[in-house]
Every structure is written in C-alpha cells, then in structure tokens.
Backbone as CSV, one residue per row, in Angstrom:
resi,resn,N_x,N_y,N_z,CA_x,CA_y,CA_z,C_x,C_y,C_z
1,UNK,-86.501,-50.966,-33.857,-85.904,-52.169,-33.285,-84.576,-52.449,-33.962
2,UNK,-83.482,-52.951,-33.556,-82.312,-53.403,-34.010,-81.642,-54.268,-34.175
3,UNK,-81.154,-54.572,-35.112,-80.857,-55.942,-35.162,-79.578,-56.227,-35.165
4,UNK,-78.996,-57.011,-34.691,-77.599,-57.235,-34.160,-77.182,-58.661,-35.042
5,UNK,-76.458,-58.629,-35.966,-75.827,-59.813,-36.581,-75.070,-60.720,-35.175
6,UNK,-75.109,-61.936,-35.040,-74.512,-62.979,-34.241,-72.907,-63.706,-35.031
7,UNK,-72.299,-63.467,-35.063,-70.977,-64.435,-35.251,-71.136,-65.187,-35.643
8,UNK,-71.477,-66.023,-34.064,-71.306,-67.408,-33.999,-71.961,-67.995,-35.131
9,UNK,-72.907,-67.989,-35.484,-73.402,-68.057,-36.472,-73.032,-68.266,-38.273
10,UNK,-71.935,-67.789,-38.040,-71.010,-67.023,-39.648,-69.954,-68.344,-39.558
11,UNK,-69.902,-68.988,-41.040,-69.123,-69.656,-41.068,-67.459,-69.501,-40.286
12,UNK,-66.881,-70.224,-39.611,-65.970,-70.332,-38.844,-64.501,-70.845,-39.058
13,UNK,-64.355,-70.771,-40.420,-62.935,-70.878,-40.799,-62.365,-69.694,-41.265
14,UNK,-62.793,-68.810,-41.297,-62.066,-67.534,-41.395,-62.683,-66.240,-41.033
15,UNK,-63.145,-65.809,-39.891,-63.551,-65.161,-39.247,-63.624,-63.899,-39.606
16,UNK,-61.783,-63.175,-39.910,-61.832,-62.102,-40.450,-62.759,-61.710,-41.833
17,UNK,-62.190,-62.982,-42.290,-63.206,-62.320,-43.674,-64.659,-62.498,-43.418
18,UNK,-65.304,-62.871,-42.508,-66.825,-63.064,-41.925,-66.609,-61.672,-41.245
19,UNK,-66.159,-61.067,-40.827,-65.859,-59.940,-39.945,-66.114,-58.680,-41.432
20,UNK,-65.353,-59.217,-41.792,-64.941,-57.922,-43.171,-66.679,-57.691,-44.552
21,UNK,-67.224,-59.215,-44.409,-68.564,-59.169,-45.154,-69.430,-58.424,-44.360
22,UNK,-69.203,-58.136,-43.321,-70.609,-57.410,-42.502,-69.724,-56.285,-41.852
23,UNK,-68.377,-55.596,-42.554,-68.108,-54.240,-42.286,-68.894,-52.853,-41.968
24,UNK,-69.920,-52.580,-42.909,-70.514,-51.749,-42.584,-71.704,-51.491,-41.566
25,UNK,-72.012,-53.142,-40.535,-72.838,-53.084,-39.944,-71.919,-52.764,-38.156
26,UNK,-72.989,-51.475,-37.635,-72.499,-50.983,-36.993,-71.899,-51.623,-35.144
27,UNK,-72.641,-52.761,-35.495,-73.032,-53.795,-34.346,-73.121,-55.311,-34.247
28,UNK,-72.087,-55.739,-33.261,-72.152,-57.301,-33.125,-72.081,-57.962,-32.193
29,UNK,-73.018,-59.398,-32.560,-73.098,-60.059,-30.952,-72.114,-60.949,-30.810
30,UNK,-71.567,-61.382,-29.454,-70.444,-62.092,-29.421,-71.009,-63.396,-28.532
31,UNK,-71.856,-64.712,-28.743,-71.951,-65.785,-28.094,-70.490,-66.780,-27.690
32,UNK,-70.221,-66.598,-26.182,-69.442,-67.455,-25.868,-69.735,-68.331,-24.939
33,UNK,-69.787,-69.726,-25.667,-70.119,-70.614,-24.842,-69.004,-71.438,-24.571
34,UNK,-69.072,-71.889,-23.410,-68.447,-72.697,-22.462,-68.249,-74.468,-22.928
35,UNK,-69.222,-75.323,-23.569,-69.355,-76.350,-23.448,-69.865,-77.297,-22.149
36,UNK,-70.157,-76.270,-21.229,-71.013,-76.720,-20.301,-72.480,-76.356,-20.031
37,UNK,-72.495,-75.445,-19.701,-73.714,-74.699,-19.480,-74.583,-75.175,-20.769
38,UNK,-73.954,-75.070,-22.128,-75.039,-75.825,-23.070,-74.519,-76.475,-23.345
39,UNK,-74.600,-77.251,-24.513,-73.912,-78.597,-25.404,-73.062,-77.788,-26.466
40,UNK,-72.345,-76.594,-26.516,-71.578,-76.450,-27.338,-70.649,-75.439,-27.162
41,UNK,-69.853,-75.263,-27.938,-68.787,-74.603,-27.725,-68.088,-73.462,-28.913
42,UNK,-68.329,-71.921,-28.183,-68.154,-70.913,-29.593,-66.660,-70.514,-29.780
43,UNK,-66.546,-69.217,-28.577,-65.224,-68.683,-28.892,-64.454,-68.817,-26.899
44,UNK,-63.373,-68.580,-27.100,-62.660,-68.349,-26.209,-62.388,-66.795,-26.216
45,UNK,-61.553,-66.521,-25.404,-61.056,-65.593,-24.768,-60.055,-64.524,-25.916
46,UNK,-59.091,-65.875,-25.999,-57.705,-65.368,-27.052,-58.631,-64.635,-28.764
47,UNK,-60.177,-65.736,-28.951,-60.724,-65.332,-30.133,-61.388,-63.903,-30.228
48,UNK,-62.055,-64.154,-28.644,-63.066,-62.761,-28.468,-61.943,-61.788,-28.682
49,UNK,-60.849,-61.573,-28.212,-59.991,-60.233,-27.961,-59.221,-59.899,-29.444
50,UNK,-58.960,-61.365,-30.540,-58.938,-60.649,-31.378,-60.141,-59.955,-32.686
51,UNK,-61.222,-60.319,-31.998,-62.579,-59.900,-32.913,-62.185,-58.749,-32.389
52,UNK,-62.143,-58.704,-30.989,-62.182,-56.930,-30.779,-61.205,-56.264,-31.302
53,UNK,-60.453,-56.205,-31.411,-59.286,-56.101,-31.778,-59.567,-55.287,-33.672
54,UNK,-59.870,-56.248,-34.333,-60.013,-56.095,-35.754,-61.060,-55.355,-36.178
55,UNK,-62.058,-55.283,-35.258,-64.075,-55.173,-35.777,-63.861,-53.836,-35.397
56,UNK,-64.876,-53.288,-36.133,-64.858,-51.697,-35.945,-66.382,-51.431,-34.857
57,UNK,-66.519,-52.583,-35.337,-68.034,-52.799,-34.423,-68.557,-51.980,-33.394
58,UNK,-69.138,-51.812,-32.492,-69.648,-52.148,-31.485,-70.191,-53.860,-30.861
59,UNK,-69.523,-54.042,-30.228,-69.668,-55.846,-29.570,-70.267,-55.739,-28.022
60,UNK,-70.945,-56.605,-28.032,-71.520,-57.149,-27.168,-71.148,-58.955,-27.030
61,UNK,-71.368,-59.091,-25.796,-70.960,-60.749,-25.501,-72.057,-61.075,-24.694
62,UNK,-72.767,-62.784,-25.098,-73.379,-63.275,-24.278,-72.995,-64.182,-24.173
63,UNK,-72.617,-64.337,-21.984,-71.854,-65.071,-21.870,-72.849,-66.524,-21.235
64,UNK,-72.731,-67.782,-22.170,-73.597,-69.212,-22.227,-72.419,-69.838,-21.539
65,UNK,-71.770,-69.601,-20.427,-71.440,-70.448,-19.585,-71.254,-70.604,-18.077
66,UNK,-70.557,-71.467,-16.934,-71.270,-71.745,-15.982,-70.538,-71.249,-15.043
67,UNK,-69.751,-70.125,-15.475,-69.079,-68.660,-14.132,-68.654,-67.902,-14.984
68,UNK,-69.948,-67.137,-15.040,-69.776,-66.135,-16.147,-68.549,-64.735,-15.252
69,UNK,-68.336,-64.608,-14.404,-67.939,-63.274,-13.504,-66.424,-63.668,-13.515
70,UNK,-66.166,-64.492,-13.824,-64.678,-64.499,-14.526,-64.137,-64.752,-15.825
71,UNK,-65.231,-63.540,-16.698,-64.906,-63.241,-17.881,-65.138,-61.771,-17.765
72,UNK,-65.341,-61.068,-16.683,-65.725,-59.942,-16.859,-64.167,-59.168,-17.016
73,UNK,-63.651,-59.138,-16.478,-62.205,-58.015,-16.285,-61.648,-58.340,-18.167
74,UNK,-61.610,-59.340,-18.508,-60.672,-59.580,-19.632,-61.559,-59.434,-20.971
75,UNK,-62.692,-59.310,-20.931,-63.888,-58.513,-21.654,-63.966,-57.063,-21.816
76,UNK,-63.732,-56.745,-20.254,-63.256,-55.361,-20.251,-62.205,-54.583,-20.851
77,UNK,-60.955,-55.211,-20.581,-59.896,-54.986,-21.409,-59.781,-54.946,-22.813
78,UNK,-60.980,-56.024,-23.298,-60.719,-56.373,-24.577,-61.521,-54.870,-25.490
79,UNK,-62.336,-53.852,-24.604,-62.937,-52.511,-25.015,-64.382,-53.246,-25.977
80,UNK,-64.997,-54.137,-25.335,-66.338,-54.833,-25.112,-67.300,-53.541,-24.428
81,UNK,-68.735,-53.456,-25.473,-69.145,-52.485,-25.061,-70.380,-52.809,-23.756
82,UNK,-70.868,-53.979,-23.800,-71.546,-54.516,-23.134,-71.507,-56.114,-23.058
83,UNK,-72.095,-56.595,-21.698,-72.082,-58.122,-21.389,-73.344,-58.650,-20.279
84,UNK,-73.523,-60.029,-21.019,-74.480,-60.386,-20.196,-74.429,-62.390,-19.895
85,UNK,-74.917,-61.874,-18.520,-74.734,-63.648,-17.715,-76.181,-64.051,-17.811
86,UNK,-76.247,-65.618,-17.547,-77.450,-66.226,-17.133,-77.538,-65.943,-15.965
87,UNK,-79.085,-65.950,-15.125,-79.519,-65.724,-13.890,-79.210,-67.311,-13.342
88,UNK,-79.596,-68.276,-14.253,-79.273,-69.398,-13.967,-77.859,-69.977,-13.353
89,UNK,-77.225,-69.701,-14.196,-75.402,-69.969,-13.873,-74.890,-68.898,-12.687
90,UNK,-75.820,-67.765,-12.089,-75.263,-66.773,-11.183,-76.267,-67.085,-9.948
91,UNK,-75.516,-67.978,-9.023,-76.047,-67.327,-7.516,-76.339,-65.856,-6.683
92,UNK,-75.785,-65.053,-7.229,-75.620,-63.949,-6.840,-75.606,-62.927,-7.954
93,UNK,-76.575,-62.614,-8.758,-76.491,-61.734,-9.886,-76.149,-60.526,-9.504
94,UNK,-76.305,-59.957,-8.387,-75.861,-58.685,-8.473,-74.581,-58.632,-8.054
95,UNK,-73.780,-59.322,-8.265,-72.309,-59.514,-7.645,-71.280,-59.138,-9.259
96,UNK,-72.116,-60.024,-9.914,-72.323,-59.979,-11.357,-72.233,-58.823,-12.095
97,UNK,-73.476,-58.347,-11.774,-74.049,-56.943,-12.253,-73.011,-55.771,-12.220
98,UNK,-72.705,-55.412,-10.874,-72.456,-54.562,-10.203,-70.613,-54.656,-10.492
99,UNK,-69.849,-56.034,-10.903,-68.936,-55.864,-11.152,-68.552,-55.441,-12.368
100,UNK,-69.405,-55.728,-13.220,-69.827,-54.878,-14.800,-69.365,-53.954,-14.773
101,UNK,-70.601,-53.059,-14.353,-70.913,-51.917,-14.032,-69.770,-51.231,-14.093
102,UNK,-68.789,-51.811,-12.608,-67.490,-50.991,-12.677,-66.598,-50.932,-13.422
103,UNK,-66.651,-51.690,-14.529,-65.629,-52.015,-15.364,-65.862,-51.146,-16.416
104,UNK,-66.836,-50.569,-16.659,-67.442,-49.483,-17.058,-68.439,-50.032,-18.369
105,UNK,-68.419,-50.714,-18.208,-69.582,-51.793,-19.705,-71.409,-51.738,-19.109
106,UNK,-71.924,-52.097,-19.880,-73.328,-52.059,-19.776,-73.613,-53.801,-18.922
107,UNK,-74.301,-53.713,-18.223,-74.343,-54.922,-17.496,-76.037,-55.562,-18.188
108,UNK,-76.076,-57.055,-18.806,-77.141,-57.648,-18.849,-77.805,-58.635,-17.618
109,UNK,-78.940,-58.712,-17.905,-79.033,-60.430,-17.249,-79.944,-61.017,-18.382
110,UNK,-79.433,-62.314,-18.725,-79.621,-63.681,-19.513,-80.854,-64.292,-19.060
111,UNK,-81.972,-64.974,-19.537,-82.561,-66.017,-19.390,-83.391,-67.027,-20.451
112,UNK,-83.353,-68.112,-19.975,-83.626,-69.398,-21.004,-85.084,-69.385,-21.023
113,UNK,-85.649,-69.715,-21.285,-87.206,-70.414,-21.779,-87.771,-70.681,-20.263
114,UNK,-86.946,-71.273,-19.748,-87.254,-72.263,-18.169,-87.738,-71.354,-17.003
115,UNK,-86.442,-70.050,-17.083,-86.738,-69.321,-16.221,-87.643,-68.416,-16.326
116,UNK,-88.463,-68.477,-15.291,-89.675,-67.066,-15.102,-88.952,-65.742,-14.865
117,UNK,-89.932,-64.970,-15.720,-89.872,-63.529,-16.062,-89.656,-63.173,-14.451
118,UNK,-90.295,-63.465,-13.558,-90.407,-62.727,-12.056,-89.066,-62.875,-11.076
119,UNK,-88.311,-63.866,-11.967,-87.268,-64.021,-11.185,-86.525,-62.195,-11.114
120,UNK,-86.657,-61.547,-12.545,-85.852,-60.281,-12.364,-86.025,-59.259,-11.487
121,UNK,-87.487,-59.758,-10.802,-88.056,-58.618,-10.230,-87.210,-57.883,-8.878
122,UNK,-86.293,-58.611,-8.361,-85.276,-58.130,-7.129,-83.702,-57.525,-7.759
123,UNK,-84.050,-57.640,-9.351,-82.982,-56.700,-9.613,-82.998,-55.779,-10.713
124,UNK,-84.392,-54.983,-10.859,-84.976,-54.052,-11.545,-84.075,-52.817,-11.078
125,UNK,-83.264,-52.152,-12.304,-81.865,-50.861,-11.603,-81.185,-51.380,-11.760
126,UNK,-80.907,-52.881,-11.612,-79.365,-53.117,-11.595,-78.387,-53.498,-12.509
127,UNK,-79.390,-53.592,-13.863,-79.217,-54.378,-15.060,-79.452,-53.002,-15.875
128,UNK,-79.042,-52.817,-17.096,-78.892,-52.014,-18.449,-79.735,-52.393,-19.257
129,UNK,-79.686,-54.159,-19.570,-80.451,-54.720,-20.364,-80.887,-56.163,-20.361
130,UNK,-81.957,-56.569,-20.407,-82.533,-57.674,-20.608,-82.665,-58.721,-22.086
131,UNK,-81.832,-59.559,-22.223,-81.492,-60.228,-22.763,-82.844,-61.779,-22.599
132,UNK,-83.971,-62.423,-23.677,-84.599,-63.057,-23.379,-83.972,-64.479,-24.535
133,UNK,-84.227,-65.525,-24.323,-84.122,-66.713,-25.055,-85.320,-66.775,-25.689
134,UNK,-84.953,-66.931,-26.964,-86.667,-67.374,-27.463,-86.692,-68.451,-28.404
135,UNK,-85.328,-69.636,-28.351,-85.336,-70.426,-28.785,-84.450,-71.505,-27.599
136,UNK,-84.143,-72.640,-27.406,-83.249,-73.500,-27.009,-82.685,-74.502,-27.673
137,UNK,-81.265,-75.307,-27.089,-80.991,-76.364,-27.536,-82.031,-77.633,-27.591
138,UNK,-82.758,-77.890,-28.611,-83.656,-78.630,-28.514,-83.264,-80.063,-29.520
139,UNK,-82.490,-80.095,-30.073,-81.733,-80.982,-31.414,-83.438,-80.957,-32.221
140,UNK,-83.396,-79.963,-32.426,-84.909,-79.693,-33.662,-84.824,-78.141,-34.534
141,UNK,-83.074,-78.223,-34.138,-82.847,-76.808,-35.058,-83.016,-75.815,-34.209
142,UNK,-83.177,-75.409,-33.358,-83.380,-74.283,-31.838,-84.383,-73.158,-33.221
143,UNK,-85.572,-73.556,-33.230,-86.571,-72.943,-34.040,-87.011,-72.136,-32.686
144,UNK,-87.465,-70.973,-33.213,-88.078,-69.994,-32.304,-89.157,-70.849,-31.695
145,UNK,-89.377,-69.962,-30.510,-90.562,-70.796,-29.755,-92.007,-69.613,-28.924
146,UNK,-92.976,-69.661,-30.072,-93.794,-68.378,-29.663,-94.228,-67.969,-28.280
147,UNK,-94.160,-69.132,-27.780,-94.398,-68.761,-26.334,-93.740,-67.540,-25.630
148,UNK,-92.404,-67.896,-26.277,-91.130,-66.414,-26.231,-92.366,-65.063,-25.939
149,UNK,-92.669,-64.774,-26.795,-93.731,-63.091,-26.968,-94.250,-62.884,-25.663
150,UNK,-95.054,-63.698,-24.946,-95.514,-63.782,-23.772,-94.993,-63.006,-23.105
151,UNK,-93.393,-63.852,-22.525,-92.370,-63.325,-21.912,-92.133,-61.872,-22.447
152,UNK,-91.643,-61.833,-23.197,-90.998,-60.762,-23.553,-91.978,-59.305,-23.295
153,UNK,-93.610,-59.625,-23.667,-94.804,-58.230,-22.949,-94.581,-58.504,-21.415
154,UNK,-94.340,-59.657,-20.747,-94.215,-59.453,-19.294,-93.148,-58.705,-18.907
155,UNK,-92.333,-58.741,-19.600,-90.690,-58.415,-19.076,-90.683,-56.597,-19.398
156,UNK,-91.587,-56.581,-20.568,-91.149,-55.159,-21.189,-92.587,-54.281,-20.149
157,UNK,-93.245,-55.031,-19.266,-95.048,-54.508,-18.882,-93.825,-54.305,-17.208
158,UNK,-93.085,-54.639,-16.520,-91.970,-54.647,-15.186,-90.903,-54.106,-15.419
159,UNK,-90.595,-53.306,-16.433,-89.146,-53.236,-16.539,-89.157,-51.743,-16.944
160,UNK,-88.452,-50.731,-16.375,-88.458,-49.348,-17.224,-88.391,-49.655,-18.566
161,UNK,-88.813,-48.250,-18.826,-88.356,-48.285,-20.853,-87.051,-47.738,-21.299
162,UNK,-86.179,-47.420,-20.129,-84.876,-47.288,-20.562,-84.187,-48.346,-20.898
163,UNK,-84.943,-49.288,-20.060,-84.028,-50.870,-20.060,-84.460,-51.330,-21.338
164,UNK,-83.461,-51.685,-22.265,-83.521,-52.590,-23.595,-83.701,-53.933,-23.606
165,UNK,-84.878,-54.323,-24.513,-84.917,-55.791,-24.154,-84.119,-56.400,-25.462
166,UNK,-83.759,-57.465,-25.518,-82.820,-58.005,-26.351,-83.620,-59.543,-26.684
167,UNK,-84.367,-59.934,-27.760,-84.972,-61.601,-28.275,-83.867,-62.159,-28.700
168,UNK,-83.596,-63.400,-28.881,-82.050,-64.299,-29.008,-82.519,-65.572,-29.456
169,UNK,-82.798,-66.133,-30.651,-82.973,-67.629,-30.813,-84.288,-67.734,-31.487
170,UNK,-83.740,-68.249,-32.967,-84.145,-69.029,-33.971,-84.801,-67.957,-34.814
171,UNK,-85.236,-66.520,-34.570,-85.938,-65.664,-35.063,-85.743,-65.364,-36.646
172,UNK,-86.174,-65.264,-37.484,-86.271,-65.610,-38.873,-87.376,-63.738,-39.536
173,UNK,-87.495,-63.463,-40.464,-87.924,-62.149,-41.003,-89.469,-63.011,-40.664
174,UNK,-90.068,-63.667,-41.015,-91.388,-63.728,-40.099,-91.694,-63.352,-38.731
175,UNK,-90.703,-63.525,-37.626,-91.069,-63.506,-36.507,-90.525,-62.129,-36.252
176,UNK,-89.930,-61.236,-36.895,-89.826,-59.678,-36.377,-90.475,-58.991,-36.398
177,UNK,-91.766,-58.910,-36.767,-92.675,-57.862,-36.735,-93.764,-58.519,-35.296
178,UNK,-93.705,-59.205,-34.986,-94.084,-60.242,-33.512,-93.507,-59.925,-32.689
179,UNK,-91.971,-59.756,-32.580,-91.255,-59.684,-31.919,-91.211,-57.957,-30.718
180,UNK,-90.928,-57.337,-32.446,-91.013,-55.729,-31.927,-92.324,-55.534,-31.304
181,UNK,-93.674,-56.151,-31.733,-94.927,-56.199,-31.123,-95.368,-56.327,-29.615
182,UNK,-94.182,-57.811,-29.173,-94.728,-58.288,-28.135,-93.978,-57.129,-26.925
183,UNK,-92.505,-55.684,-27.725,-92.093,-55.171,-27.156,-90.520,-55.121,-27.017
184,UNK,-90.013,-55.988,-27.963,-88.419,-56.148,-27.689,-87.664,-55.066,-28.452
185,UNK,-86.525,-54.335,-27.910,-85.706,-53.140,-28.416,-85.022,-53.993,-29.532
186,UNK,-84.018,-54.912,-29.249,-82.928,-55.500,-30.129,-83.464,-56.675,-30.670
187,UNK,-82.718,-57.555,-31.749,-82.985,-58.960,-32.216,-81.648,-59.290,-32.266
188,UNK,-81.409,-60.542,-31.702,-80.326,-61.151,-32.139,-80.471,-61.626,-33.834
189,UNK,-79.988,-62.063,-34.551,-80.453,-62.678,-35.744,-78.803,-63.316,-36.110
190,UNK,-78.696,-64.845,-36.185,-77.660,-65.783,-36.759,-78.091,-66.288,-38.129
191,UNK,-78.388,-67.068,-38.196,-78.665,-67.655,-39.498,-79.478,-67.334,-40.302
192,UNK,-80.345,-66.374,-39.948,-81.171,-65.114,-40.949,-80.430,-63.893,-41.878
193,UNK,-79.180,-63.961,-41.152,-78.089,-63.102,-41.452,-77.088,-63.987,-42.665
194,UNK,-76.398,-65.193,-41.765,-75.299,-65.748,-42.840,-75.897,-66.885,-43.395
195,UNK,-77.142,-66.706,-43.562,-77.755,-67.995,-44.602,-77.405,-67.277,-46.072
196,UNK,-77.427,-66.098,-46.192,-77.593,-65.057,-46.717,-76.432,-65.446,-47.543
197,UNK,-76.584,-64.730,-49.071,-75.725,-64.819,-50.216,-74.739,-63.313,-49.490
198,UNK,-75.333,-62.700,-49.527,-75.075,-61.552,-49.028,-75.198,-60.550,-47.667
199,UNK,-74.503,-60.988,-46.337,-75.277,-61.071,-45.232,-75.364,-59.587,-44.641
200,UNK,-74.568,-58.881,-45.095,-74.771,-57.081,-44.996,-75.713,-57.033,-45.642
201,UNK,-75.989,-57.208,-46.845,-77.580,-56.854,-47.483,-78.748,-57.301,-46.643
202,UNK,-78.751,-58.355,-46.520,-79.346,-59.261,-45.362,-80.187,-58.557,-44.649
203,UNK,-78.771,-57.935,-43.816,-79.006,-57.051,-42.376,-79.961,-56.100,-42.911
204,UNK,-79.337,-55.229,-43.731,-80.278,-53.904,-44.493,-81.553,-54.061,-44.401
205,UNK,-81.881,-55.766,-45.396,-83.179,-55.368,-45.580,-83.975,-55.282,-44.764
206,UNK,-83.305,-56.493,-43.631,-84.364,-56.684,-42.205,-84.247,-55.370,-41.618
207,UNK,-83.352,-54.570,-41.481,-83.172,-53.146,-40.797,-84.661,-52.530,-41.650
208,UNK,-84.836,-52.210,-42.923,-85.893,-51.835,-43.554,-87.168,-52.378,-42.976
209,UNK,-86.937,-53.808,-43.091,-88.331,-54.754,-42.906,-89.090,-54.259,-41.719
210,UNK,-88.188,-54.390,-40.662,-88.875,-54.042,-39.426,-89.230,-52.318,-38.911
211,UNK,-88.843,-51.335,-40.187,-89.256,-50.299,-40.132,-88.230,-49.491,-39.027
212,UNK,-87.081,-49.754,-38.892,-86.326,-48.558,-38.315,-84.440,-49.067,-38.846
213,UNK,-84.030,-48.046,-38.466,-82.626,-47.612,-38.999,-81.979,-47.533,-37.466
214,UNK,-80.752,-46.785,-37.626,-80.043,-46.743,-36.941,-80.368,-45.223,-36.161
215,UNK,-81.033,-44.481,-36.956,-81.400,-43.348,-35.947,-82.966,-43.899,-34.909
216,UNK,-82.873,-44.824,-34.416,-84.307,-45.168,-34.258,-83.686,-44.543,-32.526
217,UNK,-84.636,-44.840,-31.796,-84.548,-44.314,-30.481,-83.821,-45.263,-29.665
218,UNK,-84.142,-46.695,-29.764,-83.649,-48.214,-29.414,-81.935,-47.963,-29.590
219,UNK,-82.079,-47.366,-30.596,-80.446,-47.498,-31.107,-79.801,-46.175,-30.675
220,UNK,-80.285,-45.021,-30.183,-79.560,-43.638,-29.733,-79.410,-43.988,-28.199
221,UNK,-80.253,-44.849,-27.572,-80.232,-45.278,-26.160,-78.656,-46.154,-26.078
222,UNK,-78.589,-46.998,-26.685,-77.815,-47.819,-26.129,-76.519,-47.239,-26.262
C-alpha cells in the first residue's frame, strides 16, 4: 500500500522548504480547494504550477471544488501526473473523465461519505482510480470515520484490480493496517506526516509500518 504525503497539510508559509523536507519522497498529493464546494480554501492555480515546477515528485491533484473540468487543461500543462473530481460537483462525469484521459493524465473519480459506492457503477473503465473520503468537514477535527472500510471492500469487491483505490481523511498509523485490509492501494496521510518532527522519516516509517516499499505492486501499477 502507499502512502502519499498531502501538502495541504504542511505548514504554509514556505512551501518550498515544506517541499524540500519531504525531498526524497517519491510522491505527492495536491488538495485544491475552491472555498465552495467545502468550507476552505488550499492552493490556486499560479501555486499548483509552481509546486510542479520545483517538486521532483510525482503529483497528483484532488480537485474539492464546484467545476472541476476547468482545471483540467492547465493541470495538464503544469506535467501533473494524475487528477481527480467529485461525482458530486460533476453532472456528467464522463465528460470529465474522458477529457483527462486526453490530456494524457490518469483520470480519478472523488467521493464524500454521502455518496453511495453504486453511484460508480455506470462508469467502471472510465476512471484509472478511485479516490474514497474517509473523513469530512465535520468542525470535530475531520477524524477518520470507520464506516469508511465498508465502502472501501464495496468499491474494491466492483471495481477491477487494476483500478487503484485511494483512502483520504483523518487516517492516523492506527487506521492503516484497516485500511489496506478493508482493500485500499494508496493512503492519503496530512497530519500523520507534518505533525511529525521529521516528516520524511515519518513517511518511512509508515512506508515500513504498513509492510510495503516502493517496489510493492500498488506502486509499479500506477
């Protein structure tokens, strides 16, 4: 399973050097929210392109706002390796999907707590990867929410096993060995990461904890 350090997450007055403490980790998530779609607000456009820009990374973006399909072209440009919308915020996900696709990036689809697993079922193929919420804005600290696992064996019991599932919210070194259990490829992890004295070590150990590396299969797929 893999774990993907979150940004947003990382103190926010100097980015680069939040960028430069987690150099050697091979992978990062990029939350951009809108200020609509939830109650808050991460990066813009001008920020995402210079993360890309600087990070040696591999990046990914999840996009938390309420027209996600006009962030796709300038994501693209920015040499973003993958992206993913809410099903919620998209009338038309495969409009979505499929414009990804061409842009040549890995196409996700997003969902919150609210939405049922069955909604994906009319666009099984059309998606790369499944991206699940397993925490929300709740003003109670967006603490994981076990119910999450459920979802996540339904999603991974309908979905090929090429398709990567991705857990996102509140997940802590207790809840990863649950996590990979209930079936999920990736972990998001924010504040498990830069709570951290040391948040590359951090990463390591949970990379250890949960028993795979970077040669794992999860991670040669994507």
């Amino acid at each position: 399973m893999k774990i993907i350090p979150s940004i947003a997450s990382a103190p926010q007055l100097d980015l680069k050097c939040q960028l430069d403490r987690i150099k050697d980790v091979p992978y990062v998530h990029i939350d951009v929210e809108d200020g609509n779609f939830l109650p808050n607000i991460t990066f813009g456009m001008k920020t995402v392109k210079e993360v890309a820009a600087y990070s040696k990374a591999e990046l990914d973006v999840h996009l938390l706002t309420t027209n996600p399909i006009k962030y796709i072209h300038e994501l693209s440009e920015s040499g973003i390796s993958a992206v993913c919308g809410h099903m919620e915020a998209l009338p038309y996900p495969l409009e979505f999907l499929h414009e990804v696709r061409r842009t040549g990036m890995k196409a996700g689809l997003a969902l919150n707590l609210s939405m049922p697993i069955e909604q994906i079922n009319s666009y099984i193929g059309s998606f790369d990867y499944l991206l699940l919420m397993t925490s929300e804005p709740d003003s109670c600290g967006q603490r994981f929410r076990p119910c999450a696992l459920e979802r996540i064996r339904g999603a991974r019991a309908c979905i090929p096993d090429e398709v990567m599932i991705y857990a996102d919210g509140g997940i802590g070194r207790d809840e990863l060995g649950k996590v990979e259990e209930a079936g999920a490829d990736c972990v998001i992890m924010g504040r498990a990461v830069w709570g951290a004295e040391d948040p590359a070590k951090a990463w390591k150990e949970m990379e250890t904890l949960n028993g795979y590396g970077t040669d794992s299969k999860a991670f040669r797929n994507l």
